[in-house]
C-alpha positions as YAML, in Angstrom:
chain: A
units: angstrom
residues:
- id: 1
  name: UNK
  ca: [72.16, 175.99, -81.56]
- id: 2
  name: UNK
  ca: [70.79, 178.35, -83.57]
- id: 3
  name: UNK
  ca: [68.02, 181.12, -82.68]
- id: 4
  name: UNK
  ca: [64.98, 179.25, -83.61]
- id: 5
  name: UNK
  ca: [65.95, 176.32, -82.16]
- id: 6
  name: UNK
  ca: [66.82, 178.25, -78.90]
- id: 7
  name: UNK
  ca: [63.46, 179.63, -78.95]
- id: 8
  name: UNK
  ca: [61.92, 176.27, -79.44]
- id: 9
  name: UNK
  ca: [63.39, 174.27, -76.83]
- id: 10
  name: UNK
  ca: [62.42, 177.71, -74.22]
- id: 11
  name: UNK
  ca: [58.94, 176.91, -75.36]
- id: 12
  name: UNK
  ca: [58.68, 173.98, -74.90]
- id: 13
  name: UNK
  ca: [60.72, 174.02, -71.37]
- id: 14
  name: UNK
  ca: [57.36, 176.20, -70.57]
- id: 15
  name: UNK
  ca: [54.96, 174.19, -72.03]
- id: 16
  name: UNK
  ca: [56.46, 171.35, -69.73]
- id: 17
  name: UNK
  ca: [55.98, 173.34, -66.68]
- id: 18
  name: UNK
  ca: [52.08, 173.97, -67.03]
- id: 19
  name: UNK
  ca: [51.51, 170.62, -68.78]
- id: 20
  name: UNK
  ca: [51.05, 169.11, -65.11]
- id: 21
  name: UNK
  ca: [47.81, 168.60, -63.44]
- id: 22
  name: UNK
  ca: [49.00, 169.45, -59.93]
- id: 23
  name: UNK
  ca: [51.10, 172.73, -61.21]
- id: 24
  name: UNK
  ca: [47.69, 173.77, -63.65]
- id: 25
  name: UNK
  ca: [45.57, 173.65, -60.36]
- id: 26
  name: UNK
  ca: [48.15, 175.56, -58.78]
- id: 27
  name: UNK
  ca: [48.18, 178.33, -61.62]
- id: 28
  name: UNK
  ca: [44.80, 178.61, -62.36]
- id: 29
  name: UNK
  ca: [43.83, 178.93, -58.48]
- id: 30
  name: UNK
  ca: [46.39, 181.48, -58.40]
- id: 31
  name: UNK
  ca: [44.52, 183.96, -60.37]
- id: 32
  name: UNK
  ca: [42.79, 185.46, -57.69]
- id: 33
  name: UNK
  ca: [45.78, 187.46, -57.45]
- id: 34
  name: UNK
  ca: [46.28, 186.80, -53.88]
- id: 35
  name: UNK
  ca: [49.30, 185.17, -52.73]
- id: 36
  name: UNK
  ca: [49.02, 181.66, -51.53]
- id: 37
  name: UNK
  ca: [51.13, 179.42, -48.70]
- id: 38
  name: UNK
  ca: [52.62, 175.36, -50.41]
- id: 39
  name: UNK
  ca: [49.76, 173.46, -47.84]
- id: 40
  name: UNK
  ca: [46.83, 176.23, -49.43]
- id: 41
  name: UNK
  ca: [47.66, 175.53, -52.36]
- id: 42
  name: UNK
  ca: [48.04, 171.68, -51.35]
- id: 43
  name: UNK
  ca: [44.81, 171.57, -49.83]
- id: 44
  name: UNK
  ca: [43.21, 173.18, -53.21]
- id: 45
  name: UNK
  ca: [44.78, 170.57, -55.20]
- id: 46
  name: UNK
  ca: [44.86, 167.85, -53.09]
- id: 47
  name: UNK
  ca: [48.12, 166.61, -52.96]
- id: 48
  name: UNK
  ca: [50.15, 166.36, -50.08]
- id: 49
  name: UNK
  ca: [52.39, 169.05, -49.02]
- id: 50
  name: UNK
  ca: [55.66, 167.72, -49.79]
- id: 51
  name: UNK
  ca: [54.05, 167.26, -53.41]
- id: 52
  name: UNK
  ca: [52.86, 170.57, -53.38]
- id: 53
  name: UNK
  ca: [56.04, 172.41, -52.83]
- id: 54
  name: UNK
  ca: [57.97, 170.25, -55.22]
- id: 55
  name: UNK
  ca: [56.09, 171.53, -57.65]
- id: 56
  name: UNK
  ca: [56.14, 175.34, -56.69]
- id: 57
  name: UNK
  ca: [59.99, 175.50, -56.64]
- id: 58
  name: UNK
  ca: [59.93, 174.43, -60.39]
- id: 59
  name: UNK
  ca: [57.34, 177.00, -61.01]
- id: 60
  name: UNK
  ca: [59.06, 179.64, -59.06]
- id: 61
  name: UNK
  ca: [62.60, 178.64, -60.96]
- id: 62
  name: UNK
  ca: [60.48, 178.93, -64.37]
- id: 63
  name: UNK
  ca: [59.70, 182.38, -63.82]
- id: 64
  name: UNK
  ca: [55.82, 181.72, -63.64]
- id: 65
  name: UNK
  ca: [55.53, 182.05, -60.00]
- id: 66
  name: UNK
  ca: [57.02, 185.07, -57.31]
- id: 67
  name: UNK
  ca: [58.17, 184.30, -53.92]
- id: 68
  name: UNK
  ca: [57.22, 185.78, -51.17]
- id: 69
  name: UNK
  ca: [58.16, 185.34, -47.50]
- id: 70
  name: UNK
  ca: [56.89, 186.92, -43.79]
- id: 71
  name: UNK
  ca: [58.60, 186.03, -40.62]
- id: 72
  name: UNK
  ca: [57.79, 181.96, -41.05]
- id: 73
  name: UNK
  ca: [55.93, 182.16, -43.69]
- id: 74
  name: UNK
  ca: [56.82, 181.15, -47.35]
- id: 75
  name: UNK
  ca: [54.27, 182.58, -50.29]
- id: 76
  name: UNK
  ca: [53.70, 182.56, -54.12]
- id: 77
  name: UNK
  ca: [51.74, 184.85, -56.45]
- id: 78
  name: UNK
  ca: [52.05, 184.66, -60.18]
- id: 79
  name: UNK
  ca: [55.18, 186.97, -61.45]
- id: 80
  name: UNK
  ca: [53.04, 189.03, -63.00]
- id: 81
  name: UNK
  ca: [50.23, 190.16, -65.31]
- id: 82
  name: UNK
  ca: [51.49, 188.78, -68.60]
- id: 83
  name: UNK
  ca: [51.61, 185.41, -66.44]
- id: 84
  name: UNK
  ca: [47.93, 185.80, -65.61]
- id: 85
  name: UNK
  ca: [47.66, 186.70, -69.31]
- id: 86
  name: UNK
  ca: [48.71, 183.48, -70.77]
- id: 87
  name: UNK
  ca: [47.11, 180.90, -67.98]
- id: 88
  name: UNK
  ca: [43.81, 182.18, -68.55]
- id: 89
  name: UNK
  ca: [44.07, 182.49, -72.27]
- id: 90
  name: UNK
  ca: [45.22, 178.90, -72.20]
- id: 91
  name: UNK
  ca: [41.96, 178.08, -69.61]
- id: 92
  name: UNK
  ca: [39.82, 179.71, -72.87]
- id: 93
  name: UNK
  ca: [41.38, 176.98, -75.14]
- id: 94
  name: UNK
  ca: [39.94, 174.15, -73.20]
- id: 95
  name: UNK
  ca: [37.35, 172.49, -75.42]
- id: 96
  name: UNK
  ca: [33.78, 173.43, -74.30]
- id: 97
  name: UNK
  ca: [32.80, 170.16, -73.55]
- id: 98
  name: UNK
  ca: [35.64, 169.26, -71.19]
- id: 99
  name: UNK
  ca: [35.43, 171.82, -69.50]
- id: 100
  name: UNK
  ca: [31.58, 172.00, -69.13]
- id: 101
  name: UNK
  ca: [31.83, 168.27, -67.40]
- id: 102
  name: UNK
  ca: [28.69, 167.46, -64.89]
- id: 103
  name: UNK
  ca: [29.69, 168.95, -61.36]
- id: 104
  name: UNK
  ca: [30.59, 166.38, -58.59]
- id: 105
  name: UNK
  ca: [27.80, 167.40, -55.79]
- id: 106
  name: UNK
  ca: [25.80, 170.37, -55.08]
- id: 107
  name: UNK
  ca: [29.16, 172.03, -53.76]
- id: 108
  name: UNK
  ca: [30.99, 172.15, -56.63]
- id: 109
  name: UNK
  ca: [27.41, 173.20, -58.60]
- id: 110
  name: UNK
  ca: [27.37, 175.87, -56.57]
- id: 111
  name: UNK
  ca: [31.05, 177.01, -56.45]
- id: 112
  name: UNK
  ca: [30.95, 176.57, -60.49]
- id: 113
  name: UNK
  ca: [27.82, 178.37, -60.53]
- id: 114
  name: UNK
  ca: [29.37, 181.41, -58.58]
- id: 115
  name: UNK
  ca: [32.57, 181.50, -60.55]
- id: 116
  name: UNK
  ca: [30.45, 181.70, -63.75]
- id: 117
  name: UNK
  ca: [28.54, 184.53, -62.77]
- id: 118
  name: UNK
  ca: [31.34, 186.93, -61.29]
- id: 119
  name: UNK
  ca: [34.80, 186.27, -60.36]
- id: 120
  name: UNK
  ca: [38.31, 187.88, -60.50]
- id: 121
  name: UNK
  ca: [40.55, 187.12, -62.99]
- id: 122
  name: UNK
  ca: [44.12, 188.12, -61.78]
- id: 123
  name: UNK
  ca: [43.23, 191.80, -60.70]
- id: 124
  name: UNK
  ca: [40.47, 192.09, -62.88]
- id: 125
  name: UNK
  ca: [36.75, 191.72, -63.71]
- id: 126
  name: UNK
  ca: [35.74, 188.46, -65.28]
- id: 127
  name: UNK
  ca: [32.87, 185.78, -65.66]
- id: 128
  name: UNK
  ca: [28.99, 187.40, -66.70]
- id: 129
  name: UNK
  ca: [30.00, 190.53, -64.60]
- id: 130
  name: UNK
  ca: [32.95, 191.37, -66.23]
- id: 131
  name: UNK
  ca: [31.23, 190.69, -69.69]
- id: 132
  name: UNK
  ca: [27.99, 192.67, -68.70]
- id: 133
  name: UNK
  ca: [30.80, 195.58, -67.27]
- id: 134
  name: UNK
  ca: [32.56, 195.43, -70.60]
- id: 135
  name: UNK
  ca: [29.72, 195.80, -72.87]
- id: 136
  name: UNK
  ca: [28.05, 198.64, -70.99]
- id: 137
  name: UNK
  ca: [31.40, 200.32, -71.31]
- id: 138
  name: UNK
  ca: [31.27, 199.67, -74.95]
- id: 139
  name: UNK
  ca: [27.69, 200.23, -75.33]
- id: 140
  name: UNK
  ca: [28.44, 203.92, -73.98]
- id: 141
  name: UNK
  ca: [31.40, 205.05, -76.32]
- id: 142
  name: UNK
  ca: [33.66, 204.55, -73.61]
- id: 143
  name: UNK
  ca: [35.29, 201.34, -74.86]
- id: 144
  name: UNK
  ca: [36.12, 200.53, -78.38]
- id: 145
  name: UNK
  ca: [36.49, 196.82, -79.49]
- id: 146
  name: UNK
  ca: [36.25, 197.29, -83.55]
- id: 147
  name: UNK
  ca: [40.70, 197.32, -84.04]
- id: 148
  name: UNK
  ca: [41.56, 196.07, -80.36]
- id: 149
  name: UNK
  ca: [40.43, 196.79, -77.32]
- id: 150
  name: UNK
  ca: [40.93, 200.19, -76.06]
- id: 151
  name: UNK
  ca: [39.48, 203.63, -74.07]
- id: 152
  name: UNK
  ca: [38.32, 206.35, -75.78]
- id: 153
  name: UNK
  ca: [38.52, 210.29, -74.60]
- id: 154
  name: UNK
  ca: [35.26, 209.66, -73.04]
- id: 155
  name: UNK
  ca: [35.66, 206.83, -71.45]
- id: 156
  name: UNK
  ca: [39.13, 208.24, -69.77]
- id: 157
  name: UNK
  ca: [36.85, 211.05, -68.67]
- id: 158
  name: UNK
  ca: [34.25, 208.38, -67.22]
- id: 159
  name: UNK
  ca: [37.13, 207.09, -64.83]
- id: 160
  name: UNK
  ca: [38.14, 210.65, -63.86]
- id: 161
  name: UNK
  ca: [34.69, 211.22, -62.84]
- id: 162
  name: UNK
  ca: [33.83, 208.02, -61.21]
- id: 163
  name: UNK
  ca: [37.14, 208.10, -58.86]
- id: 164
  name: UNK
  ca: [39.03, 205.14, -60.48]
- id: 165
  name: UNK
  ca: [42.47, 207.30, -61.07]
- id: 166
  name: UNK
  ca: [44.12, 204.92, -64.13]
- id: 167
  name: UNK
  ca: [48.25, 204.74, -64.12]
- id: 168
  name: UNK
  ca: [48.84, 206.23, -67.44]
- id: 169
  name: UNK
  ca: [53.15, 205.84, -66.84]
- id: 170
  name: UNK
  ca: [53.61, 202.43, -67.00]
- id: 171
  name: UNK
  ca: [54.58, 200.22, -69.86]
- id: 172
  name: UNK
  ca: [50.89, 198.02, -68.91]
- id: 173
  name: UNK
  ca: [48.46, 198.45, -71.96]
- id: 174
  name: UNK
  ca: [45.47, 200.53, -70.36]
- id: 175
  name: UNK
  ca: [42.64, 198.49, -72.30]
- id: 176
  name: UNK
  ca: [43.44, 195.04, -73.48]
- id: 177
  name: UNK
  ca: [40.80, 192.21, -74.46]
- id: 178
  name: UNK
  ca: [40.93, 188.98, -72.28]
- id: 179
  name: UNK
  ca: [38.83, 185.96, -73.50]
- id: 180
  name: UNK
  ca: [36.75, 184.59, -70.98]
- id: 181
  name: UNK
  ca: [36.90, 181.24, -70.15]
- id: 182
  name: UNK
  ca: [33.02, 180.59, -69.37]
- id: 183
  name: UNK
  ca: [31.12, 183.15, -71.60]
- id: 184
  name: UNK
  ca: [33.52, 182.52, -74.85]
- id: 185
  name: UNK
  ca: [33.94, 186.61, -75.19]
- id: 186
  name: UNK
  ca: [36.32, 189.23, -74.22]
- id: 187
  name: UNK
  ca: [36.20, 191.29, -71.31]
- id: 188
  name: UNK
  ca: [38.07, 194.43, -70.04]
- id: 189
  name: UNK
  ca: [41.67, 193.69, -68.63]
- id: 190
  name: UNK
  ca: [44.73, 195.65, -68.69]
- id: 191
  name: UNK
  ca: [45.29, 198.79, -66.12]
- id: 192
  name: UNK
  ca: [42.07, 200.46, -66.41]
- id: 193
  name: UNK
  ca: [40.46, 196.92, -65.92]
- id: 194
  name: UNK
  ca: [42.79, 196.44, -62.89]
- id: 195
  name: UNK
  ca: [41.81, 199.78, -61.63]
- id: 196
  name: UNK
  ca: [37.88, 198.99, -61.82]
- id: 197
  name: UNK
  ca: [38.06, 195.67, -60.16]
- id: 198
  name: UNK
  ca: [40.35, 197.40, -57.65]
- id: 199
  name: UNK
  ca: [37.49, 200.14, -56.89]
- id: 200
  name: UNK
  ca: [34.97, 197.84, -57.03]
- id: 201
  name: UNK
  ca: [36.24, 195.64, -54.34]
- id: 202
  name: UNK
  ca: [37.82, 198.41, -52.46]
- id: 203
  name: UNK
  ca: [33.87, 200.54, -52.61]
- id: 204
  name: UNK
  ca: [32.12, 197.25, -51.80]
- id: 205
  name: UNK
  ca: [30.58, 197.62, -55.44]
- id: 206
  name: UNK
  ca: [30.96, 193.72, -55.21]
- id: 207
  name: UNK
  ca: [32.76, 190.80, -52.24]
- id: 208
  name: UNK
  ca: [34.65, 187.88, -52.48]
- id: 209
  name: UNK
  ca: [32.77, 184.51, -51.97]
- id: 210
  name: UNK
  ca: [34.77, 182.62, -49.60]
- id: 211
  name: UNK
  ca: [38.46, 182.02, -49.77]
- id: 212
  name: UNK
  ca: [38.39, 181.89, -53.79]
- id: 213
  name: UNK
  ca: [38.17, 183.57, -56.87]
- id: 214
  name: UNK
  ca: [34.34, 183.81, -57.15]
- id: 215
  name: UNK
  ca: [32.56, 187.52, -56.29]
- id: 216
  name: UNK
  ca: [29.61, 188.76, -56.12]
- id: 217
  name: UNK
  ca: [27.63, 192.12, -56.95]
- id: 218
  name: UNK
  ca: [26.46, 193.85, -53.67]
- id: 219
  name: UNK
  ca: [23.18, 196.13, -53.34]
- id: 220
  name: UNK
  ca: [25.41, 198.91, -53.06]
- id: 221
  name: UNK
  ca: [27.19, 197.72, -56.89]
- id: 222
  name: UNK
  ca: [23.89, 197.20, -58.27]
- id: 223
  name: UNK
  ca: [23.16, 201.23, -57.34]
- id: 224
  name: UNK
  ca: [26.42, 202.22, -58.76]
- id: 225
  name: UNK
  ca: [26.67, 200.33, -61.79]
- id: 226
  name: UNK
  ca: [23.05, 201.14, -62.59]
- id: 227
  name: UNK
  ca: [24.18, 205.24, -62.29]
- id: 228
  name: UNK
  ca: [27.53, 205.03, -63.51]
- id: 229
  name: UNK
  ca: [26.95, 202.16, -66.64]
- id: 230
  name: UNK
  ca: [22.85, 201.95, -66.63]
- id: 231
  name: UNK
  ca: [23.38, 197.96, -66.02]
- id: 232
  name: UNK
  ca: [19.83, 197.10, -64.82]
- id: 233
  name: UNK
  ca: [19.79, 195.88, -61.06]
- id: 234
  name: UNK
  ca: [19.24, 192.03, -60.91]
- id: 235
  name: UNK
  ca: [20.94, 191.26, -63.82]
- id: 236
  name: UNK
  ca: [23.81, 190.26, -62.06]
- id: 237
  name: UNK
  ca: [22.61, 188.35, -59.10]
...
């Protein structure tokens, strides 16, 4: 078999592994970042829990997904950021209109509703906060978009100041553009956007909303993002 061909049938071995509603749930819920048990993740996609696990073990023995285990208790994360890279820039592909469907109930309204407006997306900002974050950033000389995203000196001075120390030693791109699945735009990811989600939720700048990947802006963000990025307060609530 030659090179190509090797490559080929390695894509397509991965293509087969997300092309499954039950595993897609699985990937896309875990993009919190957190790590998740088989019946949380069961429960989420609601399948039983022999189903469930079935399903992790190919995911784990694809390399998508990382095992973790505590006394007990088995868990799974995604391996990794370029993981989190390519689920959610395969989310951004889905056609507008099916993924815009009419919610089923007020609860999922409102839990769509949330996600929209702020939410994490692996260990960084995403949703109308992380776009509104992004383009104040931008708007200020401290982020460049025209070749690629990317930091410029004052914007590595910005983070100095404002206490978000960035890892400048590791092979992670500091500033890299990640389309956003609900606004259609790019916003900060990469180590520097890892490192401002990580303050933010760390500071109370902004708090989970229940057990998912939704967040919201606190009174004490609004403050800080108004001083540190001259967001208006309200804009994000």
């Amino acid at each position: 078999m030659s090179t190509e061909d090797s490559r080929a049938a390695g894509l397509a071995a991965l293509a087969g592994l997300i092309a499954d509603r039950t595993r897609a749930a699985c990937l896309l819920a875990l993009l919190d970042g957190r790590a998740w048990t088989a019946g949380e993740l069961a429960r989420h996609a609601g399948v039983a829990p022999s189903t469930v696990s079935e399903h992790l073990h190919r995911l784990v023995a694809g390399g998508l997904l990382a095992e973790e285990r505590q006394g007990r208790h088995r868990y799974v994360r995604l391996a990794g950021p370029r993981v989190a890279q390519l689920v959610e820039d395969l989310a951004a592909q889905v056609p507008a209109a099916e993924a815009g469907r009419p919610p089923r109930g007020l609860r999922e309204a409102s839990a769509g509703a949330a996600m929209a407006r702020g939410r994490t997306c692996y260990d960084h900002l995403a949703g109308r906060l992380g776009i509104t974050v992004t383009d104040a950033l931008t708007g200020r000389g401290l982020l460049r978009q025209d070749t690629g995203f990317a930091l410029t000196d004052a914007g590595l001075e910005w983070f100095g100041a404002a206490g978000i120390p960035l890892d400048l030693s590791g092979r992670r791109p500091l500033a890299r553009a990640c389309l956003d699945w609900t606004e259609r735009r790019p916003h900060l990811a990469g180590a520097a956007g890892a490192a401002l989600c990580r303050r933010a939720l760390e500071a109370g700048w902004c708090v989970r909303v229940g057990s998912g990947r939704a967040v919201r802006i606190t009174p004490v963000g609004e403050q800080v993002l108004s001083d540190l990025l001259g967001i208006p307060s309200g804009v994000l609530r």
